[in-house]
Backbone bond lengths (Angstrom), bond angles and torsions (degrees), N, CA, C in turn:
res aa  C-N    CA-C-N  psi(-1)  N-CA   C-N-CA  omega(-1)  CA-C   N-CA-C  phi
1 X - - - 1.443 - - 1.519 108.86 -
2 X 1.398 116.86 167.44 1.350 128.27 -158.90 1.622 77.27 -98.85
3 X 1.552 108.99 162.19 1.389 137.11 156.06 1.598 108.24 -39.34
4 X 1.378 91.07 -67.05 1.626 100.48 -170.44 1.391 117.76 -63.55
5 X 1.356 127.79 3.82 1.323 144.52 -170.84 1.628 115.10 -123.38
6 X 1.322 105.62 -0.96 1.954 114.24 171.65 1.951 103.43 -69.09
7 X 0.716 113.72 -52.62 1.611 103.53 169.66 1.151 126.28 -59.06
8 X 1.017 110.77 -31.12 1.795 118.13 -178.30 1.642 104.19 -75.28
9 X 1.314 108.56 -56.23 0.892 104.16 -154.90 1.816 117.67 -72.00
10 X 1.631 106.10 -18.54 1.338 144.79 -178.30 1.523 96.21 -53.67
11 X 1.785 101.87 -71.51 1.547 123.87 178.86 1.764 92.93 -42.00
12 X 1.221 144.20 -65.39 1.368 156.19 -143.52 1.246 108.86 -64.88
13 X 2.006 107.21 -53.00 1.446 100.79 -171.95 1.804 119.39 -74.72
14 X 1.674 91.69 -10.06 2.150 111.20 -174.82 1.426 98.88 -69.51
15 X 1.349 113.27 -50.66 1.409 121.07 -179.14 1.910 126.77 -68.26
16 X 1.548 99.92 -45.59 2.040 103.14 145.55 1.434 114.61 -35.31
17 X 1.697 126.63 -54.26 0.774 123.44 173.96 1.324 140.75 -78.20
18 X 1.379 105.31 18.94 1.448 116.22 169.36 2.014 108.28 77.14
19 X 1.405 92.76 26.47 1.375 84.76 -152.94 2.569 91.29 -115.49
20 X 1.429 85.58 155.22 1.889 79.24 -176.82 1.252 108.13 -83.64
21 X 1.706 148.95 131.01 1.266 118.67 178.45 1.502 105.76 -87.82
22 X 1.344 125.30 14.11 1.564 121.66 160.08 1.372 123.11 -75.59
23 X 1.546 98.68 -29.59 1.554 101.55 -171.05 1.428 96.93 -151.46
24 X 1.363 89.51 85.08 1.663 98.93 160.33 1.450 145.30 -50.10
25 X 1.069 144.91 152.53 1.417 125.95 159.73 1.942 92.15 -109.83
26 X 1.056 130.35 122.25 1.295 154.69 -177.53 1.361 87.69 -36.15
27 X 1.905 128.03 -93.94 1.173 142.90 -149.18 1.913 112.10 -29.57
28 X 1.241 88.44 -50.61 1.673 107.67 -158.18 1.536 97.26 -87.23
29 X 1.731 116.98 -32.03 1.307 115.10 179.64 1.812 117.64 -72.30
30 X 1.510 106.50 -35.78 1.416 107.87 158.14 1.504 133.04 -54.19
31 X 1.669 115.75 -43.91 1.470 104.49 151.84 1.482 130.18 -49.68
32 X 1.034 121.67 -39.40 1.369 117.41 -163.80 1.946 92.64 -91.75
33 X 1.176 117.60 -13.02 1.588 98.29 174.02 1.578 101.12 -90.41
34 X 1.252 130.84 -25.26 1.504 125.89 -177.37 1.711 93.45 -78.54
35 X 0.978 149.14 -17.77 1.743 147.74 164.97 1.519 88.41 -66.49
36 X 1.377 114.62 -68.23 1.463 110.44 -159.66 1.952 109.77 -53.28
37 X 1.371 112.56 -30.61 1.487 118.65 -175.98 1.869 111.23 -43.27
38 X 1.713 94.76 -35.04 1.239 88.63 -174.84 1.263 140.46 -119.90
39 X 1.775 100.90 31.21 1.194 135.97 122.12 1.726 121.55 -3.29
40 X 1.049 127.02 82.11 1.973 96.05 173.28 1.743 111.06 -84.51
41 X 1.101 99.74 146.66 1.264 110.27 173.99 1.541 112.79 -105.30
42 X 1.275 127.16 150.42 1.676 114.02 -130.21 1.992 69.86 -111.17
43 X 1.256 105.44 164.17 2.032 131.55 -176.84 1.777 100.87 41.01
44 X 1.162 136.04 33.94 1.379 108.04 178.01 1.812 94.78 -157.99
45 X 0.991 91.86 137.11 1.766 105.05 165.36 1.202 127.33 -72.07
46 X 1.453 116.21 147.59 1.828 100.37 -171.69 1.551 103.25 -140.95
47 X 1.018 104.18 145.88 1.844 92.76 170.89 1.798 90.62 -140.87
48 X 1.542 118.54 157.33 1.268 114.76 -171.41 1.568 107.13 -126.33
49 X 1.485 130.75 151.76 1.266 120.03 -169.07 1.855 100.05 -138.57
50 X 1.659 107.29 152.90 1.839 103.51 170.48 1.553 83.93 -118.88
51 X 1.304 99.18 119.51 1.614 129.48 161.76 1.970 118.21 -94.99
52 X 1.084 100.40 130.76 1.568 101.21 -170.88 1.481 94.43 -134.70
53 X 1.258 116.98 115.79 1.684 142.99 169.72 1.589 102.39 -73.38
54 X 0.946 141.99 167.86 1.581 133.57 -179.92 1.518 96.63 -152.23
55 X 1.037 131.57 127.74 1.344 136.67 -175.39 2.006 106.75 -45.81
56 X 0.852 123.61 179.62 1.507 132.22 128.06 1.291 127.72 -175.68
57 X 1.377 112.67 179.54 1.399 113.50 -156.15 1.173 123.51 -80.00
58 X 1.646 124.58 42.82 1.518 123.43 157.76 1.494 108.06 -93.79
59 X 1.398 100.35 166.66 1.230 115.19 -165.79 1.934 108.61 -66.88
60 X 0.451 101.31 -53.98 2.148 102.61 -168.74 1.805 93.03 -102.33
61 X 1.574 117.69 32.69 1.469 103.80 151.42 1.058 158.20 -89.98
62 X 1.486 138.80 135.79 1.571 143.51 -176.56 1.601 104.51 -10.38
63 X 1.403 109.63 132.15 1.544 106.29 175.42 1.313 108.29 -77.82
64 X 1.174 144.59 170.76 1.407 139.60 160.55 1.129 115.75 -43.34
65 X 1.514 123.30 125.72 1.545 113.62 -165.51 1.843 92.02 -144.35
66 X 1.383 108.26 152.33 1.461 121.80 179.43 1.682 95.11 -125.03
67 X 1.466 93.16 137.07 1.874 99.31 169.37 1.425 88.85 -123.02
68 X 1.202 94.17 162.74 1.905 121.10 169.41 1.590 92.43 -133.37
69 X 1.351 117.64 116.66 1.756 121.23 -174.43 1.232 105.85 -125.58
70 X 1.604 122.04 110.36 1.835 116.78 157.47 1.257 104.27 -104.58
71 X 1.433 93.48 106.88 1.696 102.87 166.10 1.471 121.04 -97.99
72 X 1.639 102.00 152.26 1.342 95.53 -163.96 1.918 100.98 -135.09
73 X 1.471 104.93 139.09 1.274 106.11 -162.30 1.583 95.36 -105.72
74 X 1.431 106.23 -166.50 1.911 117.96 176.79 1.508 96.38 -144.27
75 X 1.116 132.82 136.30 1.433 125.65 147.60 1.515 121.43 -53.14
76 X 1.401 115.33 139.57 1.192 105.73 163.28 1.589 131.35 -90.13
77 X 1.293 124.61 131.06 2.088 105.18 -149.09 1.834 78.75 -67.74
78 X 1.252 132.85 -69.48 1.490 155.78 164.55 1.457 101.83 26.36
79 X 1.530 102.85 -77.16 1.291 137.79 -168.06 1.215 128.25 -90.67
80 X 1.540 118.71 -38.98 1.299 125.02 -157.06 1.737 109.71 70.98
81 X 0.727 139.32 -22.12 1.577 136.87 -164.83 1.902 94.29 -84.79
82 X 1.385 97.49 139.12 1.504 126.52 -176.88 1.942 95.29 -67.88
83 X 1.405 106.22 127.09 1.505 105.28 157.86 1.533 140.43 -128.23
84 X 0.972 124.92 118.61 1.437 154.83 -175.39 1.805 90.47 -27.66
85 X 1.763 105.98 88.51 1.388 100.85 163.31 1.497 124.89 -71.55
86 X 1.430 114.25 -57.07 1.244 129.11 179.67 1.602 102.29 -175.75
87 X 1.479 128.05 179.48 1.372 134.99 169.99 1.540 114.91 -145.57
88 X 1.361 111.47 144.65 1.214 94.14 161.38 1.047 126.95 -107.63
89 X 1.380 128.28 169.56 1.565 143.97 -167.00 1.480 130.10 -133.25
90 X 1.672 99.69 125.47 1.612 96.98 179.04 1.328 93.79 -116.82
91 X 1.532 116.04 140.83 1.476 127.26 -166.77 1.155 101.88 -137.45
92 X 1.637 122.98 128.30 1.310 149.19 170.52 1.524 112.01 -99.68
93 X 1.374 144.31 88.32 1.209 146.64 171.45 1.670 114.86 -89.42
94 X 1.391 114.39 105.16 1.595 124.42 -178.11 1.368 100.50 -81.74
95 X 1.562 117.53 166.24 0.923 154.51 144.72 1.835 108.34 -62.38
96 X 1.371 125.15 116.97 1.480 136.92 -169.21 1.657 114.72 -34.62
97 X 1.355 113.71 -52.86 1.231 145.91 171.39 1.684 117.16 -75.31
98 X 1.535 111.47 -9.67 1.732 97.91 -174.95 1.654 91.17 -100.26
99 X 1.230 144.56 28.75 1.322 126.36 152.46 1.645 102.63 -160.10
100 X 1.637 116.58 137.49 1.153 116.13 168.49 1.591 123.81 -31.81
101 X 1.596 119.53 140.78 1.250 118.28 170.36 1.804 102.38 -67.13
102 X 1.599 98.47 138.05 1.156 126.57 158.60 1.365 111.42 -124.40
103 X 1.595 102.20 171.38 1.507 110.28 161.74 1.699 124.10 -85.95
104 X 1.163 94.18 170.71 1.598 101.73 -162.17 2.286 92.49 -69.68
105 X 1.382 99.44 150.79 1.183 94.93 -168.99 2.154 95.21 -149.15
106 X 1.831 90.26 138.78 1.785 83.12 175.01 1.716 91.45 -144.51
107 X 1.423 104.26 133.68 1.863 86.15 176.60 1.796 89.65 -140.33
108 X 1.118 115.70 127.46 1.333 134.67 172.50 1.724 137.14 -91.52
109 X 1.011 121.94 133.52 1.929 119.12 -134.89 1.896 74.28 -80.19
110 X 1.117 136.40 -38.79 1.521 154.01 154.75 1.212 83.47 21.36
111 X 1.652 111.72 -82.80 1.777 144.10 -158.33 1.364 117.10 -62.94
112 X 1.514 103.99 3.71 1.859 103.32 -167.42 1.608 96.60 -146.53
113 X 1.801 85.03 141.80 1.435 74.08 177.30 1.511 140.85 -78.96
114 X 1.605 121.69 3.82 0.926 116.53 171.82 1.706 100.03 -158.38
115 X 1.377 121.11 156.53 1.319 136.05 -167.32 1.701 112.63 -65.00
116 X 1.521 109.10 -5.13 1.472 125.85 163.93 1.849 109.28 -70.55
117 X 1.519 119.25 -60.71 1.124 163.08 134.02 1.829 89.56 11.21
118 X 1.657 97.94 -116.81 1.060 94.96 163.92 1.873 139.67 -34.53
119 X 1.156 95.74 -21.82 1.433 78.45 179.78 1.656 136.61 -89.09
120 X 1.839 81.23 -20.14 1.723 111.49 159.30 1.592 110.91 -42.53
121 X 1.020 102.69 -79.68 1.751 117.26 -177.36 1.408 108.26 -50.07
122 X 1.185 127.87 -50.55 1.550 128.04 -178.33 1.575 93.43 -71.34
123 X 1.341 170.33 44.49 1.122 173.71 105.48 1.617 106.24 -77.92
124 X 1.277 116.88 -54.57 1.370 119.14 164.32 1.475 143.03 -37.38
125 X 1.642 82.80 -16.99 1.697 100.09 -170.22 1.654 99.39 -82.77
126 X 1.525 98.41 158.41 1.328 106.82 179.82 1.825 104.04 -98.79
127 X 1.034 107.17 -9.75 1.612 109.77 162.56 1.812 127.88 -58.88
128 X 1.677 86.30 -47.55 1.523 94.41 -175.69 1.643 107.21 -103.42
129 X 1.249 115.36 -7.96 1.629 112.44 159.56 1.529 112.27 -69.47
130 X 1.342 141.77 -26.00 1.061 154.10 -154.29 1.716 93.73 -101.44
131 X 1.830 109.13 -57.52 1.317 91.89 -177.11 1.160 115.78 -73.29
132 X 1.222 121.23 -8.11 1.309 115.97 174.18 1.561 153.52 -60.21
133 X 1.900 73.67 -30.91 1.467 104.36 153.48 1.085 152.19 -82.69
134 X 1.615 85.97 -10.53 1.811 107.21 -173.37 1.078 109.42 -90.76
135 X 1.372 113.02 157.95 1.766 112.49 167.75 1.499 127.52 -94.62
136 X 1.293 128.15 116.97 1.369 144.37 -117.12 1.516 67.61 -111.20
137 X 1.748 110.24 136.08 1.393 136.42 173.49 1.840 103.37 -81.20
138 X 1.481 113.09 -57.07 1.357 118.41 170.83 1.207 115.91 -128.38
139 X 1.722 117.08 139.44 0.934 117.65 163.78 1.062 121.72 -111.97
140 X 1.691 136.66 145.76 1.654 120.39 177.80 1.502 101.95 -142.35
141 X 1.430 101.53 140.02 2.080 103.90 161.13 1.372 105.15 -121.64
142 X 1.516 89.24 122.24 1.848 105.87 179.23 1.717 110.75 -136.21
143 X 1.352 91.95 125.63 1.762 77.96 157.23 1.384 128.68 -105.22
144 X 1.455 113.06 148.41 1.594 136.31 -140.18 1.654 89.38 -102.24
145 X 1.503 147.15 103.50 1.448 144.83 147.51 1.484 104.50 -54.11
146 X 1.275 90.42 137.98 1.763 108.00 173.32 1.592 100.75 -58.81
């Protein structure tokens, strides 16, 4: 698939699965994004990361929020150095109180050798077992331009 076709096609496989991409249920939406991981998307590199925001106790702060991120880079011919096309994003925003406080957490498929690898350990976490369980106030899929 083309670049410009990772959202669509993302939205496509949630909806095969009988699933809303407004309002996710996490469990079933994580299978179908670890299917979608291995997807290639045709001229661009991708590596994917589970990011966990953790609430805290200031006044106007981030609710507990979970991302699922495949970002996708370009070589530069110039340089050689990898560049930050855009990524996309699935975002879980809790309610303060619908999952135990944890700490802030980011683990990147980068660090493992294979997207099996990573996905073990990011299941392992007590961040995303928790959100997993919780019931996610908002859900959104967007992709992020560099």
């Amino acid at each position: 698939m083309k670049l410009t076709q990772a959202e669509v096609e993302l939205r496509r496989q949630l909806v095969s699965a009988r699933l809303d991409p407004d309002i996710l249920d996490p469990w079933p939406a994580w299978k179908i994004f670890r299917e979608f991981l291995h997807r290639e998307v045709e001229d661009v590199y991708d590596a994917v990361s589970f990011q966990y925001n953790a609430a805290n106790d200031e006044p106007d702060s981030e609710p507990p929020t979970m991302f699922w991120v495949r970002q996708f880079t370009e070589r530069d011919a110039d340089t050689g150095e990898d560049e930050l096309v855009g990524s996309l994003v699935v975002e879980f925003q809790y309610e303060p109180d619908a999952v135990p406080a944890h700490d802030d957490a980011e683990i990147w498929s980068l660090d493992f050798s294979d997207l099996e690898a990573w996905s073990s350990v990011v299941e392992g976490l007590p961040q995303f077992q928790d959100a997993m369980n919780g019931q996610p106030a908002l859900t959104r899929i967007h992709f992020e331009e560099a």
